[in-house]
N, C-alpha and C positions, 0 to 999 in steps of 0.2 A: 528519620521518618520521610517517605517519600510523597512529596504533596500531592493531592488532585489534581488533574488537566486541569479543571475548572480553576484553582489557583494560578496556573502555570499560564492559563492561554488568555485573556483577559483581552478580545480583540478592540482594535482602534480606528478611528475614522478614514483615518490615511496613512496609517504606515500600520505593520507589522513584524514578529521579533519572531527567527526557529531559535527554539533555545537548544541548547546541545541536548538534552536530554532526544530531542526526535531526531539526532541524527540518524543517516544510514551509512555512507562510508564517515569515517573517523573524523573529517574536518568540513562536511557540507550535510544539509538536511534530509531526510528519508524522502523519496521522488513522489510516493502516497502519502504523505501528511502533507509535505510544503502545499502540492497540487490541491488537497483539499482544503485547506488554510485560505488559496485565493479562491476553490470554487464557491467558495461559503458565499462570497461576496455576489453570486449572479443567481443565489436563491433556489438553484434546481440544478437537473444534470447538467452537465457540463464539462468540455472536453479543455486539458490543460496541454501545453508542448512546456517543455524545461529547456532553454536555451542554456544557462549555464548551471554548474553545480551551486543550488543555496547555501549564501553563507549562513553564519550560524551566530548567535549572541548580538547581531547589531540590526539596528534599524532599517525597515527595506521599505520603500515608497509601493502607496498598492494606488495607481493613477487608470483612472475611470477616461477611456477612450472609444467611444461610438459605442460599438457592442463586442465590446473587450476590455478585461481587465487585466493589467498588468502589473508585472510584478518588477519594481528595479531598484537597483544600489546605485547611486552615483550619474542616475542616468543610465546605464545600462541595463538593458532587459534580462533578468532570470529567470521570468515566464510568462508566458501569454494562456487566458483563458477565456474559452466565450459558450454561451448557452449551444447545449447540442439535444438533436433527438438521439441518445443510446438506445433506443430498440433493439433489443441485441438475444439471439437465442443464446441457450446454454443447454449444455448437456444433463442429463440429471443427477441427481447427485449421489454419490455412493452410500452406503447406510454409515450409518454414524458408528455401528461397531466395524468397516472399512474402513473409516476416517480417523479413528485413535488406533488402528493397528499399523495403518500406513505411517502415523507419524514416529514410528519406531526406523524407519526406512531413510529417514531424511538425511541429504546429503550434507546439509551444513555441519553434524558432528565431527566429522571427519574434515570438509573441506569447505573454508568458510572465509574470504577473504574480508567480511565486511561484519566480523562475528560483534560489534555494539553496535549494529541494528537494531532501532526500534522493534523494529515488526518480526526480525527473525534471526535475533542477534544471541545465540546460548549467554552471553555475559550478561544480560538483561535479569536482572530483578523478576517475580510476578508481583504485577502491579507499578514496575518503572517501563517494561517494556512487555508487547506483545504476547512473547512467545509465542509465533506460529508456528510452527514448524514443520509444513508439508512433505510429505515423501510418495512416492509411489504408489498407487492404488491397486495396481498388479502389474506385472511384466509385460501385460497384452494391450494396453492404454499407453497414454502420453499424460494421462491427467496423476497431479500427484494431489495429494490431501491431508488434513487432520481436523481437530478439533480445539476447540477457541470458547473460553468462557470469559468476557472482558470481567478485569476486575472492579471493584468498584472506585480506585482511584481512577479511571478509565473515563470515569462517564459526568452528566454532568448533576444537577440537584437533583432532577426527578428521578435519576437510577437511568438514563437512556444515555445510546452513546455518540458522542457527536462527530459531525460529516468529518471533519479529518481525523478521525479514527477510524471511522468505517472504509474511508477512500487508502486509510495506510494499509487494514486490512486486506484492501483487492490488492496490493502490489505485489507485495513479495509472493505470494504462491505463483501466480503469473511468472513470473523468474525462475522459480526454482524447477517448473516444468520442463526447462533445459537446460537449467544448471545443473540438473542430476545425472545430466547424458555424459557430461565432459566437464574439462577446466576452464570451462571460456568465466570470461569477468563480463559482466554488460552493469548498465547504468538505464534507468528509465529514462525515455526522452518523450514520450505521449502518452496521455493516460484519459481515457471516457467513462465516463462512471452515470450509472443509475441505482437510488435508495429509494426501493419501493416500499420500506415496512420499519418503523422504528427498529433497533436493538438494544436492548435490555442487560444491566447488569448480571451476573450471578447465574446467566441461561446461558446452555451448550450450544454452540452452533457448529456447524459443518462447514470450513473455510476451502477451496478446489481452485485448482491452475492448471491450464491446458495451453498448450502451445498450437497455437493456428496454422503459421506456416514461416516457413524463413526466406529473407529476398538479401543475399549479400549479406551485411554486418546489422540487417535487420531482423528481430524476431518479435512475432505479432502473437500474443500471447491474451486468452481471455480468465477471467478469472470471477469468482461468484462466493457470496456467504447465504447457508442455506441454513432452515429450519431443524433441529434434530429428525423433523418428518420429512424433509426435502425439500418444502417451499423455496422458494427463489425471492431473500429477501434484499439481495443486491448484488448488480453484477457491473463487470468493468471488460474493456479491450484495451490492450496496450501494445506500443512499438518503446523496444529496447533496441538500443546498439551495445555490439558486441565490442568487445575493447579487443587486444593483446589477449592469450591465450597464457595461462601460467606460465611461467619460464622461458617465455621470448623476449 
């Protein structure tokens, strides 16, 4: 049987645990759950940076500094987060018969080096993981998309779903907006997130990822979960670095 978050996430004064279940590569934690995990702690939006990959099954110290929270093992920082304004446009969103056609397009089938992703991992359970799985919305955009109905292990007693779900939510589409282009591998290293509207067990939503622009081994990718009618009920901007390219 696979438990509730609500089982699984049981948060604590001063430390915190990613249990393997939210990984996103094999041995450190999904860049959108870890990130919302510590922004919980600043009560509102709020922009995270991932210094190192989170480990995963042990103990992480969450140390309350000025107006920043951080996240560390050892002493070591794995992430800094602090209050932001996200004011952030988005584009609109494609209709929701767009967004379950696009996700037949998704490149993770075929090429997926981080395939037990929470958020976009095909060996994921429904209801242990995500299943996002955006693709293409047509050959004339950059935005890829699909459609996302959290399950009800997902959320928390009242049937709503909590900030680091929603925050794992904006990640991977952001990603996969140019992971579809090529083989490059990236890893999240900043992530800004704004929840303007509760979400809801058991309802369809429209989850979209657009790539903004790329500076070097940087890509600046925004991403949004929207209403089956389009509403804009939360969005994110992020910077990825790009790793090695497959097979160099």
């Amino acid at each position: 049987m696979i438990a509730p978050v609500t089982e699984l996430n049981q948060p604590a004064a001063d430390s915190l645990v990613i249990e393997r279940r939210f990984r996103g590569p094999s041995q450190s934690g999904n860049g959108g759950y870890t990130s919302g995990r510590l922004a919980a702690y600043l009560g509102g939006n709020a922009t995270v940076r991932l210094m190192k990959p989170p480990p995963l099954d042990v103990p992480l110290d969450v140390v309350r500094d000025k107006d920043e929270v951080r996240l560390e093992s050892g002493g070591e920082v794995i992430a800094r987060a602090w209050s932001a304004d996200v004011q952030y446009s988005v584009p609109p969103a494609p209709s929701i018969q767009s967004a379950r056609a696009a996700a037949g397009g998704y490149e993770g089938e075929t090429n997926h080096e981080f395939s037990g992703c929470f958020v976009c991992g095909l060996e994921r359970e429904p209801g242990d993981g995500l299943r996002i799985f955006a693709g293409p919305v047509s050959p004339a955009n950059e935005m890829v998309a699909c459609t996302w109905t959290p399950h009800n292990n997902l959320c928390d007693d009242n049937g709503r779903v909590p900030t680091e779900i929603i925050w794992a939510a904006l990640d991977c589409p952001g990603g996969w907006s140019f992971l579809a282009e090529g083989d490059e591998i990236a890893l999240l290293g900043e992530m800004s997130s704004e929840i303007l509207a509760p979400l809801e067990c058991g309802v369809e939503y429209i989850a979209a990822g657009w790539l903004s622009a790329s500076d070097g081994r940087k890509r600046h990718t925004g991403s949004a979960l929207y209403s089956s009618e389009g509403e804009v009920l939360a969005r994110a901007r992020a910077t990825w670095i790009a790793l090695k390219p497959t097979g160099q």
